[in-house]
BAMI-662599 format. One line per 4 residues: number of its first residue (from 1); their letters; for each residue x, y, z of C-alpha. Coordinates in steps of 0.5 Angstrom, whole numbers, plus 500, padded with zeros to 3 digits. Example, Ala and Ser with C-alpha at 12.3 -4.5 7.8 and 13.67 -1.06 7.14 Angstrom:
! BAMI-662599
1> as> 525/491/516; 527/498/514;
END
This chain:
! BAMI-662599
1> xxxx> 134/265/376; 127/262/379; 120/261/374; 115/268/373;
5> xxxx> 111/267/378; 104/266/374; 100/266/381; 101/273/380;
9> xxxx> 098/274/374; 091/268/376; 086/275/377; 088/277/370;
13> xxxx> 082/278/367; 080/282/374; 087/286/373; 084/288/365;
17> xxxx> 078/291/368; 080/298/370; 081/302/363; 087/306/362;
21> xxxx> 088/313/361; 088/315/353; 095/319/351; 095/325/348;
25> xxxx> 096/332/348; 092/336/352; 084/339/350; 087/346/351;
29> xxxx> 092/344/345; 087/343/341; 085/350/337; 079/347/332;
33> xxxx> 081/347/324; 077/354/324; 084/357/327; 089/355/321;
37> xxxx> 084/358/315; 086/365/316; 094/365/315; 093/358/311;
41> xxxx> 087/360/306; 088/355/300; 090/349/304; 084/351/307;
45> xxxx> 080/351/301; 083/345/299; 081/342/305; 075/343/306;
49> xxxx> 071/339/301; 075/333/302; 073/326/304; 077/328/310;
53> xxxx> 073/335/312; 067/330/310; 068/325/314; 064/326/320;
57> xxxx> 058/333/320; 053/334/324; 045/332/321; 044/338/318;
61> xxxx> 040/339/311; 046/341/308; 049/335/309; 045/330/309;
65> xxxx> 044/328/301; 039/321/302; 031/322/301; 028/323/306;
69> xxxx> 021/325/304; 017/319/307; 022/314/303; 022/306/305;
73> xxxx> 027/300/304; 026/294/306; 030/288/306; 029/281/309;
77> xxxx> 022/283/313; 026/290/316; 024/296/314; 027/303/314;
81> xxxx> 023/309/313; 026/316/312; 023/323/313; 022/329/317;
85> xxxx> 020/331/324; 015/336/325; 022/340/328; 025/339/321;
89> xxxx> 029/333/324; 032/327/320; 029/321/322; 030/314/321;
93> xxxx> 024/309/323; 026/301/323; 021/296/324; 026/290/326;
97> xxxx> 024/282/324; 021/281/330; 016/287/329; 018/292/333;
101> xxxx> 019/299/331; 024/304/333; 024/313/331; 031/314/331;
105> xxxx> 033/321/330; 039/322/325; 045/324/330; 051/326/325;
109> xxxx> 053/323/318; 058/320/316; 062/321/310; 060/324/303;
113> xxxx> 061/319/296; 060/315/294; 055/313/299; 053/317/306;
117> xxxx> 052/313/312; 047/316/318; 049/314/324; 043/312/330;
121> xxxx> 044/315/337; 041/308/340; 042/309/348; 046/316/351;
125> xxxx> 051/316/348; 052/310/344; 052/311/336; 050/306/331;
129> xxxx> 052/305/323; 045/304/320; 046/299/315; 042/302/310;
133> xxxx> 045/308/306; 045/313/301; 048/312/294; 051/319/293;
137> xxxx> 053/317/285; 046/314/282; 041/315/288; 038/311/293;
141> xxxx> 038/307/298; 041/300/299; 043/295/304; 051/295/305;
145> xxxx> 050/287/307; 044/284/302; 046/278/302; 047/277/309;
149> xxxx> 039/275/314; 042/279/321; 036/279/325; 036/285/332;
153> xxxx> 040/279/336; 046/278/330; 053/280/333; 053/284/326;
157> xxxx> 047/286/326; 047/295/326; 046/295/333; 052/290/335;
161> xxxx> 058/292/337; 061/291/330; 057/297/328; 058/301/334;
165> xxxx> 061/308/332; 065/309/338; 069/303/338; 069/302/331;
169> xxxx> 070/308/326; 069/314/330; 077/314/332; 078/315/324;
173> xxxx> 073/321/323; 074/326/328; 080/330/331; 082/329/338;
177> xxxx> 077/323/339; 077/320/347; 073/313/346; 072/313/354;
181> xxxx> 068/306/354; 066/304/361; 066/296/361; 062/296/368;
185> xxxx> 057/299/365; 058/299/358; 057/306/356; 060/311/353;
189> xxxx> 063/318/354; 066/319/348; 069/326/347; 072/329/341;
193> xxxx> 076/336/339; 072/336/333; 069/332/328; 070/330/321;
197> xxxx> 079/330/320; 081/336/321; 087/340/321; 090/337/328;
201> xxxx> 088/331/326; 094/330/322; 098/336/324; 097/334/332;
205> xxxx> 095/341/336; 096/347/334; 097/352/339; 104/352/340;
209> xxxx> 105/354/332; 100/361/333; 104/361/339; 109/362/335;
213> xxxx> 106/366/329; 104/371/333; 110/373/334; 114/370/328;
217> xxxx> 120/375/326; 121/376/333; 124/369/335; 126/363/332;
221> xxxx> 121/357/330; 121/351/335; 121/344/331; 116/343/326;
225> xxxx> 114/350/327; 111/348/333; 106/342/331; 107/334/332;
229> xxxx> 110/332/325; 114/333/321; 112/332/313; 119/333/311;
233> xxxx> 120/326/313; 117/321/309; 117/315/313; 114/319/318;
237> xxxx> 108/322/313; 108/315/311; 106/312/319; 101/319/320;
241> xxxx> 098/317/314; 097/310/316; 094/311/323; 087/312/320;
245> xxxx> 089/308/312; 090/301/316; 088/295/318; 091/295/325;
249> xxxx> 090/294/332; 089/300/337; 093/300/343; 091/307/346;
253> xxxx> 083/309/347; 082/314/341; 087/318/337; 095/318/338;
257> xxxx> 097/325/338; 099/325/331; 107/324/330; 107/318/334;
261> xxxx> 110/313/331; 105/309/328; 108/302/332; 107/305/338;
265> xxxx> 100/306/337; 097/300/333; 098/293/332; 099/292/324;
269> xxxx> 095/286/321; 099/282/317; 097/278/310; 092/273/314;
273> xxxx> 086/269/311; 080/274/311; 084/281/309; 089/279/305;
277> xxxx> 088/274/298; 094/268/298; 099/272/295; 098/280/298;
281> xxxx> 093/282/296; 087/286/297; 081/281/299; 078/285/305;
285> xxxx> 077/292/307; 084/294/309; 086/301/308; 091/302/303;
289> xxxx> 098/300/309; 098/294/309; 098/294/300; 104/299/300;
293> xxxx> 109/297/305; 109/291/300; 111/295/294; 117/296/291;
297> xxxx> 114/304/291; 115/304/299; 122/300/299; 124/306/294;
301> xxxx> 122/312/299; 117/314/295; 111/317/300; 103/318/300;
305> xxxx> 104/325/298; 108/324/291; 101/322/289; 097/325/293;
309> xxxx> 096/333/294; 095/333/303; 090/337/303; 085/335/299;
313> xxxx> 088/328/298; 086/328/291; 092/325/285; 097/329/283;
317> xxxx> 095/330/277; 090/326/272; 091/319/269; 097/316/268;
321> xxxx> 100/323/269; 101/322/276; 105/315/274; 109/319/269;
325> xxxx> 112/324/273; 118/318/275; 115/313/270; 118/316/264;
329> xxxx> 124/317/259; 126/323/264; 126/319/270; 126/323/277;
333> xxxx> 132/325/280; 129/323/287; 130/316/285; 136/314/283;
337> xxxx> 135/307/281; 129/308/276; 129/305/270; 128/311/264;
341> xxxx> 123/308/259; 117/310/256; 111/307/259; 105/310/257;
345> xxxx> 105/307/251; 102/302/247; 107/298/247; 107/297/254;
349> xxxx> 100/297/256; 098/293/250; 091/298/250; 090/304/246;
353> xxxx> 092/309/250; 085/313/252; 082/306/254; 081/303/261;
357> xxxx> 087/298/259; 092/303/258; 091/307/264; 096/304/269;
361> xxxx> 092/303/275; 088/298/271; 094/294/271; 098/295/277;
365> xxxx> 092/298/282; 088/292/281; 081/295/285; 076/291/290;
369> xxxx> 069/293/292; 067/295/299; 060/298/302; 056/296/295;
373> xxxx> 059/301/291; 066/303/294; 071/301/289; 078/302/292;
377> xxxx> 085/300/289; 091/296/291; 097/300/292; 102/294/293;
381> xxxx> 103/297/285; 104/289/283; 105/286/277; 100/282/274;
385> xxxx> 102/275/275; 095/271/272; 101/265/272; 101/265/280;
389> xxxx> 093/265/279; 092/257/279; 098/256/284; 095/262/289;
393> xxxx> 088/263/289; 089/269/288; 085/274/282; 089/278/276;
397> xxxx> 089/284/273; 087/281/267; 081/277/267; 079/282/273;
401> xxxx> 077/286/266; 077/280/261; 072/277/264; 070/271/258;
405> xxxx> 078/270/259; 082/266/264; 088/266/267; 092/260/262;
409> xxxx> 090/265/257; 092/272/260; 099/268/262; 101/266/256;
413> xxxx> 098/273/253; 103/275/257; 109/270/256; 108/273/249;
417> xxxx> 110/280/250; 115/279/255; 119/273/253; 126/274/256;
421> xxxx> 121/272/261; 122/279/266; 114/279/268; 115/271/270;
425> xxxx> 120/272/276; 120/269/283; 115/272/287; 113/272/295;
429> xxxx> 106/270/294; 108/262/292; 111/262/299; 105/265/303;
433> xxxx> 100/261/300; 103/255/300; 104/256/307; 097/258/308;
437> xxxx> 094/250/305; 100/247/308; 105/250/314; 109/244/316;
441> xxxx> 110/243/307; 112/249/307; 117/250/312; 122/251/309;
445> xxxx> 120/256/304; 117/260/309; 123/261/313; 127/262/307;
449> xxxx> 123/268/304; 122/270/313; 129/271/311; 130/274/305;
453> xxxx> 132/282/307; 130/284/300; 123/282/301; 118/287/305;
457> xxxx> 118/287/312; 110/285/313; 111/279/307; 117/277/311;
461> xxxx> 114/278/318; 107/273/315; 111/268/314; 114/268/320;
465> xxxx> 106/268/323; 105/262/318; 111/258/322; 108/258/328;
469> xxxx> 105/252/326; 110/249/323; 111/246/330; 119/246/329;
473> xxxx> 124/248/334; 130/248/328; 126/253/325; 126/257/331;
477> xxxx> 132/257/332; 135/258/326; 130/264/325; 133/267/333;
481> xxxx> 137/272/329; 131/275/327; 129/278/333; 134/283/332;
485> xxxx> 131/285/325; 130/293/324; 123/292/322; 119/292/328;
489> xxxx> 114/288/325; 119/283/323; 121/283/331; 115/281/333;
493> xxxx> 113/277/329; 119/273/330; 117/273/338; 111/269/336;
497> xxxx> 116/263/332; 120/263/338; 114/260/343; 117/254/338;
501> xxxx> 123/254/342; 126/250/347; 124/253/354; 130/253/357;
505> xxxx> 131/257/351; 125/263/352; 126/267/357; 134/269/355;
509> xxxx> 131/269/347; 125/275/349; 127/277/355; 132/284/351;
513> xxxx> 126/285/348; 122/288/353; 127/293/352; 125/294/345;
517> xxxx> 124/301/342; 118/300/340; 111/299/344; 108/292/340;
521> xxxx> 115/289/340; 115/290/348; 107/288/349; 110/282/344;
525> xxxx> 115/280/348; 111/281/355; 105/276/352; 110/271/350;
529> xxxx> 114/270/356; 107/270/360; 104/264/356; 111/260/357;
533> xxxx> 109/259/365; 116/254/365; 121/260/362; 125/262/367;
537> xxxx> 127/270/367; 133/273/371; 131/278/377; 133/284/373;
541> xxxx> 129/283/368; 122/282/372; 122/290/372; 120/291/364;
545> xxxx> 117/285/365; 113/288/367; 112/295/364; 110/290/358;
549> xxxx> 105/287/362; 102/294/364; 103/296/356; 099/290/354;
553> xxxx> 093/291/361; 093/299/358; 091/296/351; 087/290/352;
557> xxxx> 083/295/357; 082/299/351; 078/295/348; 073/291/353;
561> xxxx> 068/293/348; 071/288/343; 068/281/343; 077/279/340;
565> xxxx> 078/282/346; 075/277/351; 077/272/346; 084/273/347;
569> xxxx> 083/274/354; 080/267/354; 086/264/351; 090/267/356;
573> xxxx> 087/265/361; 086/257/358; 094/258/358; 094/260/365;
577> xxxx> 090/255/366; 085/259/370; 079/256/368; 074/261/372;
581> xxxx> 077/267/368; 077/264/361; 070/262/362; 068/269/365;
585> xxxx> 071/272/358; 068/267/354; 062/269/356; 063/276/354;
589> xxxx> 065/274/347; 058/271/347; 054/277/351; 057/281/345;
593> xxxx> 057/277/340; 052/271/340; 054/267/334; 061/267/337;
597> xxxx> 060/260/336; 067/257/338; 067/260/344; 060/256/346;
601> xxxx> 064/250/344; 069/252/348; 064/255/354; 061/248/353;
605> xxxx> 068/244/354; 069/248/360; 062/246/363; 063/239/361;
609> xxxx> 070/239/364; 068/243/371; 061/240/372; 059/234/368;
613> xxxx> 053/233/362; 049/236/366; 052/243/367; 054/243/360;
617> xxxx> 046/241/356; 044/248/359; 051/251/355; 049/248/349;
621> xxxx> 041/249/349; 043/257/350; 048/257/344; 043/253/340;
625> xxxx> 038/258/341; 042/264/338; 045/259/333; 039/253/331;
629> xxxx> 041/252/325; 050/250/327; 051/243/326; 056/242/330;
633> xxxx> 053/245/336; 047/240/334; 051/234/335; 054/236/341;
637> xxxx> 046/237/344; 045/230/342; 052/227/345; 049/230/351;
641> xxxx> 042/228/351; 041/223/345; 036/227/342; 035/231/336;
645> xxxx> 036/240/336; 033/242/329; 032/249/332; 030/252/339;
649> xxxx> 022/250/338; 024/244/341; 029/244/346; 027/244/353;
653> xxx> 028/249/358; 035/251/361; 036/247/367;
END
């Protein structure tokens, strides 16, 4: 055995540039939703008034809802007028805070309640989410981020990355979509099958099945009658559904052929500060997935598609009806291990039945706000806890409704209803939000839930992230076993503990899971061995070495239009101590995004490092001039040159 030989890997950043090709299916595959309506007519129909069929039309009068009849919002000295061309065209015309105006034709739409949103083409190609939509319930316009001052050179402004339908968005609300960003340029050539979600989108490409069709009676029918996935499976429907319904990282250019496991194809975040509350639930906008795996619903194989009919994507039934298909006196004999109680009762709900109270989504599915108006529900099915409240930070169902109340209230409401005290039992979120205030206190609770085979794979797989920065070799090594866990999310998760390990230990620990079945458990495994220059890994296994490599370069250069990209190509390059490389990626983090502001701290660092105060005042006048007002990149100008920077009117010219 000798040490992988970093050298190899010192033109990274060069190496990531080149983009990778997208899997999928080829075009000719693809038939357009047009061809399944004449044999599937009902589902048709079901399909199309859909959020789904509606996801993404073109400018038409008929899809368009917003006034535009010389109509004007205006918000923090931006201004936005909607009207008419004399061609009949949909036109937004921006004037910016900086005075300069714009005439944008509207390209398409996106989405139809309860808000619509137009989207902008800005440049060939590149198409923009205007923040400014339409209130599809009530009328009117309104700003998606009010409270938010983004002038046009903001990173978050409409016209920056995050906004950027190609890269952000489109890939959820088309069928058959190539993203096919060129990062030399920085243009894009994206392709689709068909916009809006249409019948491939989910079923995968449809000319095998007419194939088929045209024939059926003569032959036999091929797998899943000719399509890419097969919805008798409900783990496979699940993972389908959660292509789009999750908050994840992408590994291929635009969609993956439907059927592909859904591992294979993203990255699933985990219950991190910023997406998730402290116990699990939902605090951003994360799509439903990551909710639902936490559920005792999940664990009991139940599928999207037991409360959701698949072509209009609507309940099943109305109100509680949709619960008390299993959640009754009958049962369901599909799940076994169900209680049959009555549930849709006063003495359950503790609300009269025709109350918002008494519908068991108000309990259960507590629901957040996102875009203004949008209010969607958590599916971790949880029950309220108001006595977790004041432990993890987290809201209740309760007071989410009794707003004159708090949660010692709602806890002991709750005490006296349930006193054999079954709604008070032992919950995962004490774990995970302890280990988010202090990793090293909660160490070894965290590792016992990490352990725990009854929790949820993402519960279990969180706290093994929270670990990492527990520092504690002992904890690495008595969670080692869980590299072999079933859950792919809970095996990579667990390589990232193992950076905690002994080195000598490392490569013998990781290296059988750049064999691993599933494609983020391989690119994990790939990662930590490259940021462990020391491990010493046998010849035999430099091959999927790697092939890990090659998996993680093809999704890395599949997202060059990220500014999180260059940050993570910039941590890898720090690790690999190639200072060039780690600053030429920080300065792509700040060409994408100017208030990245850690990586002009870091920019500055480097600059110091390399060249001395006189390379690094330059670095920090030209954060400050996109960020004037950060009191960390102040001091560093006046640690640099002793005097004050209130704003960029009194910071001298760049060196």
């Amino acid at each position: 055995m000798r040490p992988f030989p970093t050298l190899l890997l010192a033109g990274l950043m060069a190496w990531l540039i080149t983009p990778a090709l997208a899997q999928g299916a080829d075009e000719d595959d693809y038939l357009g939703s047009q061809a399944c309506t004449f044999c599937h007519a009902e589902a048709a129909e079901d399909w199309a008034g859909s959020h789904h069929a509606l996801a993404w039309t073109e400018a038409t009068s008929e899809n368009i809802l917003g006034d535009f009849d010389d109509t004007e919002f205006t918000l923090d000295g931006m201004t936005a007028r909607f009207s008419r061309g004399a061609d009949g065209a949909h036109v937004v015309t921006v004037t910016e805070q900086d005075g300069r105006t714009t005439r944008y034709p509207v390209h398409s739409v996106a989405g139809i309640a309860p808000l619509q949103q137009y989207l902008l083409e800005t440049e060939p190609g590149r198409l923009q989410s205007f923040d400014v939509v339409w209130n599809t319930e009530n009328g009117g316009w309104f700003h998606l981020y009010p409270d938010q001052d983004l002038p046009p050179d903001d990173g978050l402004h409409w016209t920056g990355p995050y906004k950027t339908w190609n890269a952000r968005c489109a890939e959820c609300h088309a069928t058959g979509f190539e993203k096919n960003h060129d990062p030399q340029t920085g243009l894009y050539r994206s392709t689709q099958v068909e916009i809006g979600v249409g019948c491939e989108a989910c079923h995968g490409p449809g000319r095998a099945h007419v194939d088929w069709a045209n024939v059926a009676g003569t032959t036999t029918p091929p797998p899943n009658y000719g399509f890419a996935v097969d919805f008798g499976d409900t783990e496979a429907a699940i993972q389908q559904c959660a292509t789009c319904h999750s908050r994840r990282e992408a590994h291929l250019d635009g969609n993956p052929l439907p059927g592909t496991p859904f591992h294979d194809a993203y990255n699933l975040a985990l219950l991190r500060p910023g997406l998730y509350q402290g116990d699990g639930q939902i605090q951003d906008e994360v799509y439903v997935y990551g909710s639902f795996l936490q559920s005792k619903m999940y664990a009991n194989g139940v599928g999207c598609v037991d409360c959701h009919t698949p072509h209009d994507a609507e309940p099943v039934a109305q109100g509680n009806t949709v619960c008390t298909q299993c959640h009754s006196p009958a049962a369901n004999p599909r799940f076994p291990d169900l209680k049959p109680a009555v549930y849709d009762d006063p003495a359950h709900t503790f609300h009269p039945p025709d109350s918002e109270g008494g519908q068991c989504v108000s309990c259960h599915m507590a629901q957040r706000v996102y875009m203004g108006n949008d209010w969607r529900r958590d599916h971790s099915f949880r029950i309220p806890r108001p006595d977790l409240t004041n432990r993890t930070g987290a809201s209740d169902a309760c007071t989410d409704c009794h707003q004159d109340r708090t949660a010692e209230w709602a806890a002991a409401e709750i005490a006296k209803r349930f006193p054999d005290g079954s709604q008070t039992r032992p919950h995962f979120g004490l774990a995970l939000a302890a280990g988010r205030d202090n990793p090293v206190g909660a160490a070894s609770d965290l590792a016992d839930l990490a352990g725990d085979t009854a929790q949820p794979g993402i519960v279990r797989a969180t706290a093994l992230w929270l670990l990492e920065q527990s520092n504690s070799p002992a904890t690495a090594a008595r969670l080692a076993p869980l590299l072999a866990d079933p859950d792919p999310v809970v095996r990579a998760a667990a390589i990232g503990l193992q950076r905690l390990a002994p080195p000598e230990d490392r490569a013998g620990l990781l290296a059988p899971l750049l064999s691993d079945t599933v494609r983020t458990v391989r690119m994990a495994a790939a990662r930590g061995l490259l940021l462990s220059p020391e491990t010493r890994l046998p010849e035999t296994d430099r091959p999927a070495m790697q092939a890990g490599l090659a998996e993680w370069r093809q999704a890395m250069s599949n997202r060059l239009d990220f500014p999180e990209t260059h940050l993570q190509m910039a941590g890898v390059a720090l690790t690999l101590r190639n200072f060039p490389a780690a600053e030429g990626a920080f300065r792509d983090v700040v060409r994408l995004d100017p208030q990245q502001v850690d990586a002009w701290m870091m920019l500055v660092r480097l600059a110091a490092a390399r060249g001395g105060p006189q390379a690094a005042r330059p670095v920090v006048r030209d954060a400050l001039a996109a960020n004037p007002d950060h009191t960390v990149l102040q001091g560093m100008w006046r640690e640099l040159t002793g005097q004050t920077a209130p704003g960029t009117d009194l910071l001298p010219p760049s060196d």
